[in-house]
C-alpha positions as CSV (number, residue, x, y, z in Angstrom):
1,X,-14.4,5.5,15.9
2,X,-12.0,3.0,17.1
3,X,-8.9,4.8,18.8
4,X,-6.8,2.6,16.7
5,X,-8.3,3.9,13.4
6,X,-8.8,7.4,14.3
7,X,-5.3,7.7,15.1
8,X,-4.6,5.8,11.5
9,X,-6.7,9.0,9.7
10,X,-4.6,11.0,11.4
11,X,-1.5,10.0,10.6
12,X,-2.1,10.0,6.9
13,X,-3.8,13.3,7.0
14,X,-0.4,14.2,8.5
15,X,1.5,13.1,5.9
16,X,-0.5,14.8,3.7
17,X,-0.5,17.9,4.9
18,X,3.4,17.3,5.1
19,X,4.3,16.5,1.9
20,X,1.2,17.1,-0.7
21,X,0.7,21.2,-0.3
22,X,-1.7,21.6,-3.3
23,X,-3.2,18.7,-2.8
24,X,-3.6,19.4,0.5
25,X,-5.0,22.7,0.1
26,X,-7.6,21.2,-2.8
27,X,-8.8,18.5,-0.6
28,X,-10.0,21.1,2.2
29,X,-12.8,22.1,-0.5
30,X,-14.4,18.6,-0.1
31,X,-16.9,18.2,2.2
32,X,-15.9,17.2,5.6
33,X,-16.7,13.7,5.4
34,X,-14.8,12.8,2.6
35,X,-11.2,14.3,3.6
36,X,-10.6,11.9,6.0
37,X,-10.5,9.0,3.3
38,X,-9.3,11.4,0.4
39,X,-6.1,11.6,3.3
40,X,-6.0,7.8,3.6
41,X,-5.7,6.9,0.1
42,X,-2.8,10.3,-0.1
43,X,-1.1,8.3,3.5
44,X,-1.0,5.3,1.5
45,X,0.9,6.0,-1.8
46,X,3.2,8.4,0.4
47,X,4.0,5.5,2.5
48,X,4.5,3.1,0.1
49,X,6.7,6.0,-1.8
50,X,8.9,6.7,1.4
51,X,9.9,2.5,1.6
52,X,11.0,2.9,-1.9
53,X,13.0,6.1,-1.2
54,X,14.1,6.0,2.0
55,X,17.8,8.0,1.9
56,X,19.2,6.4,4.6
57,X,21.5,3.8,3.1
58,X,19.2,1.0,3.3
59,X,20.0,-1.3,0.3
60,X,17.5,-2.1,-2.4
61,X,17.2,-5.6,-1.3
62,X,16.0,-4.2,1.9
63,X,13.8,-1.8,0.6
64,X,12.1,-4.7,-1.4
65,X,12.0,-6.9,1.8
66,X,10.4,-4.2,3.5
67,X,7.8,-3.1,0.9
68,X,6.5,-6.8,0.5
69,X,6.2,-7.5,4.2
70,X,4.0,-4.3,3.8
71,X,2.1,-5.0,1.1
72,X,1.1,-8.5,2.6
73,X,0.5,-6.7,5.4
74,X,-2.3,-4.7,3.5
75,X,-3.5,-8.2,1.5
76,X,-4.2,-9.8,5.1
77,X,-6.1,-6.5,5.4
78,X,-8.4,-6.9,2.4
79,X,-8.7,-10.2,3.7
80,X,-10.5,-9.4,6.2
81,X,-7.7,-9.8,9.0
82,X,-7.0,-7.8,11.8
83,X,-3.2,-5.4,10.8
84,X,-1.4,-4.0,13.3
85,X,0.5,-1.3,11.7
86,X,0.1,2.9,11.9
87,X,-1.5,3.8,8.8
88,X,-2.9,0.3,7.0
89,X,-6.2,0.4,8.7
90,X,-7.5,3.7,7.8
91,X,-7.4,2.7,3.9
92,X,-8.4,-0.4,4.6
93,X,-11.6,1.3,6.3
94,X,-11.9,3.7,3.3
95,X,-11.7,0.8,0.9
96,X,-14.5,-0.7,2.7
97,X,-16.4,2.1,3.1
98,X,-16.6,2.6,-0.8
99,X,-16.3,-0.5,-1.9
100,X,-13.4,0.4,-4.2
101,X,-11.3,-1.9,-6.7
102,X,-8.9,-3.5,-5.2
103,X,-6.9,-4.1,-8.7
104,X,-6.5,-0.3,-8.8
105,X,-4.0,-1.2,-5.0
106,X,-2.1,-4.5,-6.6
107,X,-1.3,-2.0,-10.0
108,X,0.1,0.6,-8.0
109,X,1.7,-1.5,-5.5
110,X,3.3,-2.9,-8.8
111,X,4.7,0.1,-9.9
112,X,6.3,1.0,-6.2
113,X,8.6,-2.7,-6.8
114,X,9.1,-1.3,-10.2
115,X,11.5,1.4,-8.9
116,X,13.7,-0.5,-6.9
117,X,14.3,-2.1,-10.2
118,X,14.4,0.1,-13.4
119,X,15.7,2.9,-13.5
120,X,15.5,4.6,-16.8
121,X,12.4,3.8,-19.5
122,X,13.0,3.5,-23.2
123,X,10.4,5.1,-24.8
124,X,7.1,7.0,-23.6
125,X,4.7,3.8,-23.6
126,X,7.3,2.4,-21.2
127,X,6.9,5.1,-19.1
128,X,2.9,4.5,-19.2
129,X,3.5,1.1,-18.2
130,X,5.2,2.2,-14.9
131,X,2.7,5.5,-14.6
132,X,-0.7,3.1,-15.2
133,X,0.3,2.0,-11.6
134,X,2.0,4.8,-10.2
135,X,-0.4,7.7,-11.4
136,X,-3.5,6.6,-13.6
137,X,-4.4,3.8,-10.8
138,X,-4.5,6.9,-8.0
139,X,-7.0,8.6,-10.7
140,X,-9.4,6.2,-10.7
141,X,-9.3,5.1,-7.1
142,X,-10.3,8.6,-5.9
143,X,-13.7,8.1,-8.2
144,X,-15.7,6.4,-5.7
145,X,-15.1,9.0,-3.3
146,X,-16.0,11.8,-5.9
147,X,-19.0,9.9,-7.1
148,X,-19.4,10.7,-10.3
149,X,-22.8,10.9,-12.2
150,X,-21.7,8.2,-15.0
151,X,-18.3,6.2,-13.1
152,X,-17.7,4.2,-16.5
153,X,-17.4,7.7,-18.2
154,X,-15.4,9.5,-15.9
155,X,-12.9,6.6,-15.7
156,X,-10.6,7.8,-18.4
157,X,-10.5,11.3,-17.3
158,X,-9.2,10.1,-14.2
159,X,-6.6,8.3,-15.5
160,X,-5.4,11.1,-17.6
161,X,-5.7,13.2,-14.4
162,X,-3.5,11.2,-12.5
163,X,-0.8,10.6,-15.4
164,X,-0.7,14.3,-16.1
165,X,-0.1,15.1,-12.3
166,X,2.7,12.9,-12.3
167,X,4.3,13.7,-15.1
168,X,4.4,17.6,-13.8
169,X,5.9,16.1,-10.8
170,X,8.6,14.4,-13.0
171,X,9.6,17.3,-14.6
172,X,10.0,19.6,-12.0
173,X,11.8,16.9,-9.6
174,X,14.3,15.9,-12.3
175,X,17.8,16.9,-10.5
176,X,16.0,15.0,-7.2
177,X,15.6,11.8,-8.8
178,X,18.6,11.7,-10.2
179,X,20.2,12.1,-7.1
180,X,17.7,8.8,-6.0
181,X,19.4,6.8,-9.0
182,X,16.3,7.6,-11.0
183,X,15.0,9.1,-14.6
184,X,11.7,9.2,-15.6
185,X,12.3,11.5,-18.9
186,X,12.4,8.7,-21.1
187,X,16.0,8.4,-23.2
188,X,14.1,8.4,-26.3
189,X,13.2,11.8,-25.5
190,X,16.7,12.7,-24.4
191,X,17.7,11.5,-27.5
192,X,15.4,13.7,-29.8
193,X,17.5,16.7,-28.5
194,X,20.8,15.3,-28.0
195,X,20.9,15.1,-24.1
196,X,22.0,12.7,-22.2
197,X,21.5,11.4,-18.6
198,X,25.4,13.0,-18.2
199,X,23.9,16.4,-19.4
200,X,21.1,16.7,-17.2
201,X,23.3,15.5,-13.9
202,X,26.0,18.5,-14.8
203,X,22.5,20.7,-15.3
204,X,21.3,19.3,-11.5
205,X,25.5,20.1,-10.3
206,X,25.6,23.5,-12.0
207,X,22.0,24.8,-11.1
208,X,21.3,25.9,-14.8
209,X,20.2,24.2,-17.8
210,X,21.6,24.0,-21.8
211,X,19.3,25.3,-24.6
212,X,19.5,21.7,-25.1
213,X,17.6,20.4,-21.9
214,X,15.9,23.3,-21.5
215,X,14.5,22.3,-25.0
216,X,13.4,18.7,-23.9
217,X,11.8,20.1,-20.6
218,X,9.6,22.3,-23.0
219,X,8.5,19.0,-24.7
220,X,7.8,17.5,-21.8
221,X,5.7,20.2,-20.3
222,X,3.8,20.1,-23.5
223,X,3.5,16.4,-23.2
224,X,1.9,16.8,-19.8
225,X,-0.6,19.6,-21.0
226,X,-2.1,16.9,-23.5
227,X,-2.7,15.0,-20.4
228,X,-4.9,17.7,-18.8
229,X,-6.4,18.4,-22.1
230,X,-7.7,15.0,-21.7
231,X,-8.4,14.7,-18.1
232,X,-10.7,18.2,-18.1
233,X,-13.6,16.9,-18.8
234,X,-13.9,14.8,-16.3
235,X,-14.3,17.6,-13.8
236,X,-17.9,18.7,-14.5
237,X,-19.3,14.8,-14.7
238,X,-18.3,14.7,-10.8
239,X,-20.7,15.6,-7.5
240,X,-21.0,19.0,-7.4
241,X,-19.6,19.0,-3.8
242,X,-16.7,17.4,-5.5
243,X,-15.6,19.9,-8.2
244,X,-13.9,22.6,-6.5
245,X,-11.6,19.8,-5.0
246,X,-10.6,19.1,-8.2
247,X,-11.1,22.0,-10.0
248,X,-8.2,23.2,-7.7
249,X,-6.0,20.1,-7.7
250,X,-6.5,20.6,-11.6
251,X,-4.9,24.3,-11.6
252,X,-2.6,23.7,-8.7
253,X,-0.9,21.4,-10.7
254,X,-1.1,22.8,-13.9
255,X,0.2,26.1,-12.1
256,X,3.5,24.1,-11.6
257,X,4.3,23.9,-15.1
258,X,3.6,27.9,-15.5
259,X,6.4,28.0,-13.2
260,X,8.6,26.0,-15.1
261,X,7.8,27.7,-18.2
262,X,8.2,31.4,-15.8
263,X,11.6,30.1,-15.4
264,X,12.2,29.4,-19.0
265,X,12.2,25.8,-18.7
266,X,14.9,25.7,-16.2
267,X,13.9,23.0,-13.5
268,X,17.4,22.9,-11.8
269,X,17.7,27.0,-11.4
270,X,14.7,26.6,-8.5
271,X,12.2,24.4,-7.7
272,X,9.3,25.3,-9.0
273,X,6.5,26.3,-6.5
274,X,3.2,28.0,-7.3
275,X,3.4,30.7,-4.5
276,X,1.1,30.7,-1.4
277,X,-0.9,33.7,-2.6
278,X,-1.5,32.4,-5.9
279,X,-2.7,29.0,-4.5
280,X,-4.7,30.9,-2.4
281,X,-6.6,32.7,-4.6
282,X,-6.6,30.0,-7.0
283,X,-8.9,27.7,-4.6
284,X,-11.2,30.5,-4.0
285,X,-12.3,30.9,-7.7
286,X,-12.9,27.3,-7.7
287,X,-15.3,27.7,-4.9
288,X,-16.9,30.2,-6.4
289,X,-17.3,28.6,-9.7
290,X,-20.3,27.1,-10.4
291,X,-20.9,23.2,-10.6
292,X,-21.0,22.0,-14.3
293,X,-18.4,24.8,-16.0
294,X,-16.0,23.6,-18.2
295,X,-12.9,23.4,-16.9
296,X,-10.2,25.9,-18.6
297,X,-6.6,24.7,-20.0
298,X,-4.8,28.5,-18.7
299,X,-3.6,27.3,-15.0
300,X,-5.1,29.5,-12.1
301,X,-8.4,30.0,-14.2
302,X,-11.3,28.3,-13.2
C-alpha cells in the first residue's frame, strides 16, 4: 500500500479508536480486511463532525469556510484527482474499493452545513430531515462493506440502524450540545411536557433533572427503541462474518439507553457509559451467537 494511504487508514482508525468506544470494540469482530475501511468511513464523519464543532472560538463563518474547502477537497477526490490532505484518501480508497453511493457522502455532508445553521428542529420529521444525512446515510453506506445477501432489502434496516444510534447519542449528550449552541430534542417534544430549552440548560447547570425532563428523556428513549425495533432485522440478512460486528454495535448502543433508564432518566447526573466489563462480555455472546438468530430487543442479549 502506498505510504500515503496507509498512513490515511491509520489515522482514521485512530480517531476511531479515540472517540467511537463501542463502535470501536464491535468493529474488531469483522474480519481483518474489512476494519480498515469500516475505520475510514468512522475517520470521515468524525472529521467532518470535529470542523463543525471545533471549541476553539473559531466563528461559524469559518467553520463553513473550512468544511467546504474540505468537502471540495473530497469531490476532486471522487473525481478522480489526486488530494493531498491526512485522512481524504483512505475513504476515497474504500469508496472505490466498494463501489459505494456517492449520494449517501453529498446527504451527509449536507447535514454537517446543516449545524452551523439550525439549531433547534420543530417537530420530529424535521429532525429526520437533518438525521437522513447525519445518521440514516452512515447506515446504508456501511452495506457494501457488510454485503448483505439481498442489499435492496437490508437498506431500510440500515437506515433505521443509523437513526436509532443517533438518536441514543442525542439523548445522552443533551447538556453537551447545549453547551455547542445545539438541541436536537425537538421543541415539539419539549412542549408535550412543558420543558423548555431554559429548563434543560438549569438541568445541564444543576447536574439533576425535573420529573418534567426526566419525563421527556423517557419519551425519547422510547422513541429510539422503535428505531432498533425496526433496524433488527436487518442483522441476520448480513454475511455471516458480518453479524457479530453488528450484533454488538446493535447492543452496545442499545446498552446506553439501559443506562439512562439505570439512572432514572437523568442524562445530566452522569454520562451514561455501558461499563468496560459489560461491553466486554457483551461482544463475546455475539461471537458466539450463531449466524442467522434473531436479534433480541433486551440490550446486552444477543
Amino acid at each position: 500500500m502506498d505510504p500515503a494511504l496507509a498512513a490515511a487508514y491509520a489515522r482514521c482508525r485512530a480517531l476511531h479508536r479515540r472517540h467511537g468506544r463501542s463502535y470501536y470494540l464491535a468493529t474488531r469482530l469483522l474480519p481483518s480486511g474489512k476494519r480498515p475501511h469500516v475505520h475510514a468511513l468512522y475517520g470521515f464523519t468524525r472529521y467532518a463532525d470535529e470542523i463543525v464543532d471545533r471549541a476553539d472560538g473559531t466563528s461559524p463563518a469559518e467553520r463553513a469556510r473550512r468544511l467546504r474547502e474540505w468537502s471540495d477537497r473530497f469531490l476532486s477526490g471522487l473525481a478522480g484527482e489526486r488530494v493531498d490532505d491526512p485522512l481524504l484518501p483512505a475513504v476515497l480508497h474504500t469508496i472505490d474499493v466498494f463501489d459505494m453511493d456517492r449520494a449517501d457522502f453529498a446527504t451527509f455532508l449536507a447535514s454537517m452545513a446543516m449545524d452551523l445553521e439550525v439549531r433547534e428542529y420543530g417537530g420530529y420529521d424535521d429532525l429526520l430531515s437533518y438525521m437522513e444525512g447525519s445518521a440514516a446515510a452512515i447506515g446504508t453506506m456501511m452495506l457494501p462493506i457488510l454485503e448483505p445477501a439481498d442489499r435492496a432489502l437490508a437498506r431500510e434496516p440500515a437506515r433505521q440502524l443509523g437513526l436509532a444510534f443517533q438518536l441514543t447519542n442525542f439523548i445522552r449528550d443533551v447538556g453537551e450540545d447545549l453547551d455547542r449552541g445545539r438541541l436536537y430534542l425537538p421543541k415539539a417534544d419539549l412542549d408535550l411536557f412543558g420543558v423548555t430549552r431554559a429548563d434543560l440548560r438549569a438541568a445541564a447547570d444543576l447536574r439533576a433533572s425535573s420529573p418534567a425532563v426526566k419525563a421527556l428523556i423517557a419519551y425519547e428513549v422510547k422513541r429510539a427503541r422503535e428505531h432498533y425495533a425496526a433496524a433488527a432485522p436487518g442483522v441476520p440478512m448480513l454475511a455471516p462474518t458480518s453479524q457479530a460486528c453488528i450484533r454488538a454495535a446493535f447492543h452496545l448502543y442499545g446498552g446506553i439507553l439501559d443506562e439512562v433508564r439505570r439512572a432514572g432518566h437523568d442524562v445530566f447526573a452522569r454520562r451514561a457509559v455501558v461499563p468496560k466489563r459489560r461491553r466486554l462480555a457483551t461482544a463475546v455472546r455475539c461471537v458466539l451467537t450463531p449466524p442467522g438468530t434473531p436479534v433480541g430487543l433486551a440490550a446486552g442479549r444477543p
